[in-house]
C-alpha positions in Angstrom: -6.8 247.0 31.6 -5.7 250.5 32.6 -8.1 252.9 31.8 -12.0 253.1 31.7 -14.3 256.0 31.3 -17.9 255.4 31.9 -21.2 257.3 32.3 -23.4 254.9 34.1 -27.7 255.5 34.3 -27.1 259.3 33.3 -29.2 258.6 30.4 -32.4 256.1 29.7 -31.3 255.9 26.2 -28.0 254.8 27.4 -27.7 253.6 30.6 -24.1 252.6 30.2 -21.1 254.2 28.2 -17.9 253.2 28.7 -14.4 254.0 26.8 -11.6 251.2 28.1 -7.8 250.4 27.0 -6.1 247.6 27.9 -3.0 248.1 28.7 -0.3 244.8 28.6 3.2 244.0 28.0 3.5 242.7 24.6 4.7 239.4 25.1 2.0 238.5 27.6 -0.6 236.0 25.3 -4.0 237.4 24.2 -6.7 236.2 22.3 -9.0 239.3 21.4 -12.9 239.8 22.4 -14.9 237.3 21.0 -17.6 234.7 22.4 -16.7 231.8 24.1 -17.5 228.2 22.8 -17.6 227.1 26.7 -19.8 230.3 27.5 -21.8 231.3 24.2 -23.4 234.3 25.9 -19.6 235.5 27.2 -18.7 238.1 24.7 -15.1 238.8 26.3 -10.7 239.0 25.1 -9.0 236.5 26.6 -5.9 235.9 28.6 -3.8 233.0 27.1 -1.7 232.9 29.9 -3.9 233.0 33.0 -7.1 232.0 31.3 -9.4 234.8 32.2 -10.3 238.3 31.1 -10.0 241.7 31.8 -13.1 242.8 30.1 -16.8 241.5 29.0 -20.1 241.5 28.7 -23.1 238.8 28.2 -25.7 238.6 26.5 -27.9 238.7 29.6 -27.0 242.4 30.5 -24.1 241.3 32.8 -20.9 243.6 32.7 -17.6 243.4 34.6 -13.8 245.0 34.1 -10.6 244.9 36.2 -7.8 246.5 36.5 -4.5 246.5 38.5 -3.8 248.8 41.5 -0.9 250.3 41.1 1.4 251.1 44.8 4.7 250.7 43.7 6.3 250.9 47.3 3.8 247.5 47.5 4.8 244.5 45.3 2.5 241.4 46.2 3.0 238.1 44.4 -0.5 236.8 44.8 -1.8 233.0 44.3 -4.6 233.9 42.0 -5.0 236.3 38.8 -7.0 238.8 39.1 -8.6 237.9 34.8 -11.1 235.5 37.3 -12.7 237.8 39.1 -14.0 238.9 35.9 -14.8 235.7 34.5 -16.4 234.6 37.3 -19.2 237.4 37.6 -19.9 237.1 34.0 -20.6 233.2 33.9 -22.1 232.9 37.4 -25.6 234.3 38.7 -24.6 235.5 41.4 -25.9 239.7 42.1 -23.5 242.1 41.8 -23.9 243.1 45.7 -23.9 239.7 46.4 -20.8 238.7 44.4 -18.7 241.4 45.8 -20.0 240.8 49.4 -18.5 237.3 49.0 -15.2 238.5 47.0 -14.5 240.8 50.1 -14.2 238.2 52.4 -11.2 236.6 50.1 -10.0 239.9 48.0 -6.5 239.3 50.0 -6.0 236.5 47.7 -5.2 238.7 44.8 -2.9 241.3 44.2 -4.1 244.8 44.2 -7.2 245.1 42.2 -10.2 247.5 41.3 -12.7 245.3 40.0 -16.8 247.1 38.5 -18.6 244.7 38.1 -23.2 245.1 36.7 -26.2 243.6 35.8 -28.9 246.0 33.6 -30.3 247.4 36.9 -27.0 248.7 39.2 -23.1 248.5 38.9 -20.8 248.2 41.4 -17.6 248.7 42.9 -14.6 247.4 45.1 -10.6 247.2 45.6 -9.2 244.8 47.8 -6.9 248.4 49.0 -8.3 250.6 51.9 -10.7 248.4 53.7 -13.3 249.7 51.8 -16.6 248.3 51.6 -18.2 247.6 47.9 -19.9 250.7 46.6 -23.1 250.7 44.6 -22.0 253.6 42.1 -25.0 256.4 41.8 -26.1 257.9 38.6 -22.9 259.8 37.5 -19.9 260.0 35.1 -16.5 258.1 36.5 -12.7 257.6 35.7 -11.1 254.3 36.7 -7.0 253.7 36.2 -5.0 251.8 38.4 -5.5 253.8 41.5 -8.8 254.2 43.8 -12.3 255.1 41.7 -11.6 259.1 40.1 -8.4 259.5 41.6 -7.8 262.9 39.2 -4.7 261.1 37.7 -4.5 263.7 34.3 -5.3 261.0 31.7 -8.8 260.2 33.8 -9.5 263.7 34.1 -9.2 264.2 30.1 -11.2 261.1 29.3 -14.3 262.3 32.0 -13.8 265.6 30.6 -14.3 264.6 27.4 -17.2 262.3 27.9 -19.4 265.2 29.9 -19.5 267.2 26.7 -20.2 264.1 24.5 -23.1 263.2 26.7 -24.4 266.8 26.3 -24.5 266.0 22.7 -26.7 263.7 20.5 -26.2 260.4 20.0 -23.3 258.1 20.5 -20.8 256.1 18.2 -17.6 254.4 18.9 -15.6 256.4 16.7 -16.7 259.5 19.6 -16.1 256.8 22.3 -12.7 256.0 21.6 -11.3 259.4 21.1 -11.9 259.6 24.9 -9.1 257.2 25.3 -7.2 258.0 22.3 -4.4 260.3 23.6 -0.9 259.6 23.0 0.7 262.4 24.7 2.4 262.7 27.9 0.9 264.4 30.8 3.0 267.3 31.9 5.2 266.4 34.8 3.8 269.1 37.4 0.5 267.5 37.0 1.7 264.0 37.8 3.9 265.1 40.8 0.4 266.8 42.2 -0.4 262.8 42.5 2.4 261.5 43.8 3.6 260.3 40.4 7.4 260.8 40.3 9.0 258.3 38.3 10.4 257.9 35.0 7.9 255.5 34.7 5.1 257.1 35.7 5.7 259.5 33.0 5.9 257.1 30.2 2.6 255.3 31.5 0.7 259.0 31.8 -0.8 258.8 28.2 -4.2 257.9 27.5 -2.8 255.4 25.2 0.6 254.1 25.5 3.2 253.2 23.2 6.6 251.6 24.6 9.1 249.2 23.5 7.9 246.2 25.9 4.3 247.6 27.2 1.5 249.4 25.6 -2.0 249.6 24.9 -2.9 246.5 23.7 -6.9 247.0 22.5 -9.4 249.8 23.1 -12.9 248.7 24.1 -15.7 250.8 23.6 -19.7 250.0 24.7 -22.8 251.3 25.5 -26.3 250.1 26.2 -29.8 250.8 24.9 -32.6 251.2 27.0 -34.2 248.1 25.6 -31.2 246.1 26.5 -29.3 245.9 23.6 -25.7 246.2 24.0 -23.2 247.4 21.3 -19.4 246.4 21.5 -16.2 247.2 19.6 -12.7 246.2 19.9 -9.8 247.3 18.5 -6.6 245.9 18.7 -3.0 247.1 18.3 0.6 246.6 17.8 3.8 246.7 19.5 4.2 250.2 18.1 0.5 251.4 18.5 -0.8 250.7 14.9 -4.4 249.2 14.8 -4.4 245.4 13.7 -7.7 244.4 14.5 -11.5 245.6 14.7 -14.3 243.7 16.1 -17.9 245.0 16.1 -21.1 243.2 17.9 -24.6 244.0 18.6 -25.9 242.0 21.6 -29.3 241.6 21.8 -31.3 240.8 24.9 
């Protein structure tokens, strides 16, 4: 996954919101979000190649996402995928503060990762780049790509942007959710050299949502949670060339 925009305890009503594309190359195999006959409470998309996930939720209130950290003068091949770290927050017991305090001590394992990961009372964050300690993330509204937590890369800017003025508004759907991950348009190359971001690469990854020959956006998440617990979930998944080829819509309940 490559983008996630998320309002976390800004509101009682919904103490978590969170907009999320996954972004792949095509030919890597995926099985899309659905629960796990091995884990019935796992509501998660699958990694057919690695075996974990880059996303899920359960239906005990537990939450965790990943995504790559991109350093492209750093190339590590690492002996573990980072789809486990995931997999193994949401099907263990462990606290979040506890589960990263453990991760930190073997995060060089993995290649460069920025991993939240929550339970219904506090989310949390850490990358295995910086020699950083995890963060327990205060009441706020946040970007994540595949740099540090809010780095202002343009297409985590638009997406918080957007989500401040939906939270000033009434009510959520995930028609409004999506939108703030949406995009298909290229950010404008001044804005991406103000990051570092040179490449012709970089430009063709800048969307919200991408659309190339071998790599793309692969499914758009979007979720939020009730006060009561209740969590709501939908998936959708696309093709090569960015058309929608698959919708999947839960309800958790507590």
């Amino acid at each position: 996954m490559c983008l996630l925009i998320f309002a976390h305890q800004l509101s009682t009503d919904y103490p978590l919101m969170v907009a999320a594309n996954r972004d792949e190359f095509h030919a890597r195999p995926t099985a899309p979000a659905a629960f796990w006959p091995e884990h019935p409470g796992l509501l998660a998309g699958r990694d057919l190649e690695q075996g974990g996930t880059w996303m899920g939720v359960t239906r005990e209130g537990r939450f965790a996402a990943v995504t790559n950290y991109r350093d492209p003068d750093v190339t590590i091949t690492a002996p573990r995928s980072r789809g486990e770290l995931t997999l193994d927050y949401l099907t263990g017991s462990k606290t979040p503060a506890s589960y990263l305090s453990d991760l930190a001590e073997r995060g060089g394992e993995y290649a460069g990762f920025n991993l939240l990961v929550g339970d219904r009372d506090s989310l949390w964050y850490f990358a295995n780049s910086g020699g950083q300690a995890p963060e327990a993330l205060r009441p706020g509204l946040y970007g994540l790509s595949n740099a540090r937590l809010d780095t202002p890369w343009p297409k985590v800017e638009r997406g918080k942007a957007m989500l401040l003025s939906l939270q000033q508004g009434a009510g959520v759907s995930h028609d409004d959710l999506a939108q703030l991950v949406a995009d298909r348009t290229l950010a404008d190359p001044h804005s991406l050299a103000c990051q570092g971001l040179n490449g012709t690469m970089d430009r063709a990854l800048s969307a919200q949502f991408i659309v190339t020959e071998g790599y793309g956006t692969r499914s758009s998440t979007t979720l939020w949670t009730e006060g009561s617990g209740r969590i709501h979930w939908r998936e959708l998944s696309f093709g090569k060339g960015g058309e929608l080829n698959g919708t999947r819509t839960d309800v958790l309940e507590p």
